[in-house]
N, C-alpha and C positions, 0 to 999 in steps of 0.2 A: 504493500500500500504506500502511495506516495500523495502525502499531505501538502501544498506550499501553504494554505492559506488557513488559519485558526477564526472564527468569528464566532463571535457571543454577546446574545443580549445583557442590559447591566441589571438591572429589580428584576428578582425573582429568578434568576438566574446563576449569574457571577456573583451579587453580591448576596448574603444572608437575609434573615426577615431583619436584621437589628441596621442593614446598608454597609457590610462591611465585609472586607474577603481576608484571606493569610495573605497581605503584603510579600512578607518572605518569599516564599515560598513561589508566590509569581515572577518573583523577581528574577528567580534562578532558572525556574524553566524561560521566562521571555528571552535574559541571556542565551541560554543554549536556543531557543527559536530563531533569533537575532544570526547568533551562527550558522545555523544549516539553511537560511535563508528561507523562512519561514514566515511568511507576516501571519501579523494578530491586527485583528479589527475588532474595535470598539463598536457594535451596533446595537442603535437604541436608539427610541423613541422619543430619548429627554434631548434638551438644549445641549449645544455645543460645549458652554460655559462650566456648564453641571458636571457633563462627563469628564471634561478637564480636570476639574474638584476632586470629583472621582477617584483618577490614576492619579492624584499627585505625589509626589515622590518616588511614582515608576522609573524608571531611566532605559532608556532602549524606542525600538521605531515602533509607536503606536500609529495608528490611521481610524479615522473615526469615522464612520459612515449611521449618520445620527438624522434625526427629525424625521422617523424613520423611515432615513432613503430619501429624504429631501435635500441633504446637503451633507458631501463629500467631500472631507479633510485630512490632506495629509501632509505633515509638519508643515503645521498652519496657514497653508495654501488651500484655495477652494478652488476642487476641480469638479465639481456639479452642484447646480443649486436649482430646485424646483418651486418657487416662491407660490402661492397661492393668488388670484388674481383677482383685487381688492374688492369687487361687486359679489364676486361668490362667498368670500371670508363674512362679510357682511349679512349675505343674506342668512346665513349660518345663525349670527350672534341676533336677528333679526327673527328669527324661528325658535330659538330657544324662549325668547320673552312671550311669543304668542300660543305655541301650542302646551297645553296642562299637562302631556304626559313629559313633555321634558321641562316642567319647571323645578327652579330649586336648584339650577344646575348651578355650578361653579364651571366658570369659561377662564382658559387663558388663550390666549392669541402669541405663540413663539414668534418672534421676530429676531431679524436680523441684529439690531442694536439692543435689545431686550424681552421682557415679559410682561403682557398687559392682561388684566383681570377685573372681572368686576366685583371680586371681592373686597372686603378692607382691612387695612391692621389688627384692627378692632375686634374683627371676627376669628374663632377660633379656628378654620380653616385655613388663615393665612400662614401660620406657622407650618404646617405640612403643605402647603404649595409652594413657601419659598425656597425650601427643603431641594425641590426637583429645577428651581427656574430661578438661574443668577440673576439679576437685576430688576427683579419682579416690583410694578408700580400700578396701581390700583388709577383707572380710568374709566371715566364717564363722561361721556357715553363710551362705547366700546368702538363704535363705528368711527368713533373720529382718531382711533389711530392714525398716526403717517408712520409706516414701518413695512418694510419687506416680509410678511408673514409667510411661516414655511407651514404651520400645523396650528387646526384648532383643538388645542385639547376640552372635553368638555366632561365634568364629573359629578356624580351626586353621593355625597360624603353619607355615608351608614345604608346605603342600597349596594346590599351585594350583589344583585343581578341585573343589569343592565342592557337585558336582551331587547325587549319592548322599546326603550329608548332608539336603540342601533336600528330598530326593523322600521322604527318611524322618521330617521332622518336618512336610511337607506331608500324608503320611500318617496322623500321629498325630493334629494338631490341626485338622484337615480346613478347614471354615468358620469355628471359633472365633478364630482369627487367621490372621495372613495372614502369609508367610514369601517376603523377595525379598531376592536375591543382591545385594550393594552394591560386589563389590571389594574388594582386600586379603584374600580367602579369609573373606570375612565373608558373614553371613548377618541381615540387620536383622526383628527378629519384629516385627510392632506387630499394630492393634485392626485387623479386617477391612477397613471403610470407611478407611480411614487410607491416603492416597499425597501424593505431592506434585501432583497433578492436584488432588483435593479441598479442600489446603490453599488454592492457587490459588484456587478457586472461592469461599472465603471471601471474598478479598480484592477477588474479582470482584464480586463483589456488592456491596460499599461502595463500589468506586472507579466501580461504573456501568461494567465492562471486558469483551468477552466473548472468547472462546476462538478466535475470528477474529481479534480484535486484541494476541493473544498470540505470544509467540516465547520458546518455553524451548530451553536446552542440556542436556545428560547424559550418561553412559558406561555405566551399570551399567542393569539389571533394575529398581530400587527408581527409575529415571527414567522407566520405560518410557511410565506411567501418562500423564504430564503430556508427552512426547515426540508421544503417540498425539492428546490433545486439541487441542494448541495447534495454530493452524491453520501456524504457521511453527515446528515442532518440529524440531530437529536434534539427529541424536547423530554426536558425536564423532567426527572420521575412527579417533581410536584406541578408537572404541566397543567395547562388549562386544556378542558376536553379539543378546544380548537385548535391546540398546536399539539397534540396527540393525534388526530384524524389524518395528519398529511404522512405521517410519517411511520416506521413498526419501530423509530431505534428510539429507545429510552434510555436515559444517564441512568446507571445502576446506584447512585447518591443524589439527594434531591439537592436545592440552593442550601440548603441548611449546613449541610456536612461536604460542603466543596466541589460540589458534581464535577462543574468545568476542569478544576484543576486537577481532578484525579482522570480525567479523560484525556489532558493534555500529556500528564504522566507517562497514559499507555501509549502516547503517540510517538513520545519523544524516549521510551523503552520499548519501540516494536512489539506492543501488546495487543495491536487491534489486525 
């Protein structure tokens, strides 16, 4: 088996329920990845800024293919960016306020220079939104952003299921965007073409890598994409049923007890 390419969703995946992985421990496998010329891709669904947060004090070649699949970074060059096209974003934060089965929701609008929400400090959601989204600023109206928006995320904080929501803004905005379930009772909108499979396929393309010599990790829906192509896709033993459907290969350790990095182990020990 010959792997170049390592990719892995960040929540629910790589990092723990507490947001947190063995530093160590990564640190030594990315070295020896680093050597046998192996990249690792940071993919997720969160901000650029976040994932940054993330890996910090990693050292070695990260490549971040984030908002998921909206915008492709490597040592901090953007070489694909899918912005949303400001009438659509709108009508989005416009349909949340009018129909009842998505009210209540908590919206943020990723953008280029930040994150805009129509939460407030004040409210206790704000503390776990800031949590996911560096530069996070509470505006009203929502429509009158001016910002490059890649992703609307959109959540209802103590509703675990958010089927009903997705089938009802899948209904509304049919083809014009695409609407996939990420976990934490969220709902990530982006540009139709836009997954973290296609982000991927950028970086395929320059590095000469194809979707045989690929191995992603994931848990949620918005994985599902790049779970289905890579020809060594795994989700998560604590997967969501959505990113278990595409795929038969499960991490034998869930996010809790390190799935990723004891999979990267057997990769990097000819174990698979």
């Amino acid at each position: 088996m010959t792997i170049k390419l390592i990719a892995s969703d960040i929540d629910g995946t790589f990092l723990d329920d507490q947001h947190e992985f063995d530093r160590h421990r990564f640190q030594e496998q990315l070295n020896e990845m680093n050597q046998r010329g192996i990249h690792f891709v940071v993919s997720s669904g969160n901000q650029y800024q976040h994932c940054i947060k993330v890996m910090a004090g990693i050292e070695g070649d990260l490549t971040y293919v984030i908002e998921d699949g909206g915008l492709v970074v490597e040592n901090g060059r953007v070489l694909d960016s899918s912005p949303i096209e400001p009438e659509l974003w709108q009508s989005v934060v416009d349909s949340m306020a009018r129909k009842p089965v998505l009210a209540n929701g908590v919206i943020v609008l990723s953008g280029q220079k930040g994150a805009y929400t129509n939460v407030t400090q004040q409210t206790e959601t704000w503390g776990r939104t800031q949590y996911f989204y560096e530069m996070l600023q509470h505006k009203a109206p929502l429509t009158e952003v001016n910002d490059q928006i890649y992703k609307v995320d959109v959540n209802w904080p103590g509703i675990a299921d958010v089927r009903d929501k997705h089938a009802e803004l899948v209904a509304e905005f049919g083809d014009q965007l695409a609407e996939v379930m990420s976990g934490y009772s969220g709902i990530d909108i982006i540009k139709p073409h836009v997954t973290k499979a296609y982000g991927l396929e950028q970086l395929q393309r320059i590095w000469n890598v194809s979707m045989t010599e690929t191995m992603a990790f994931g848990d949620n829906q918005n994985d599902a994409a790049m779970l289905q192509d890579a020809k060594y896709g795994y989700a998560m033993k604590n997967a969501a049923p959505e990113a278990k459907a595409v795929t038969s290969l499960i991490t034998p350790l869930d996010n809790n007890h390190s799935g990723v990095l004891d999979m990267i182990d057997k990769v990097l020990e000819d174990r698979i």
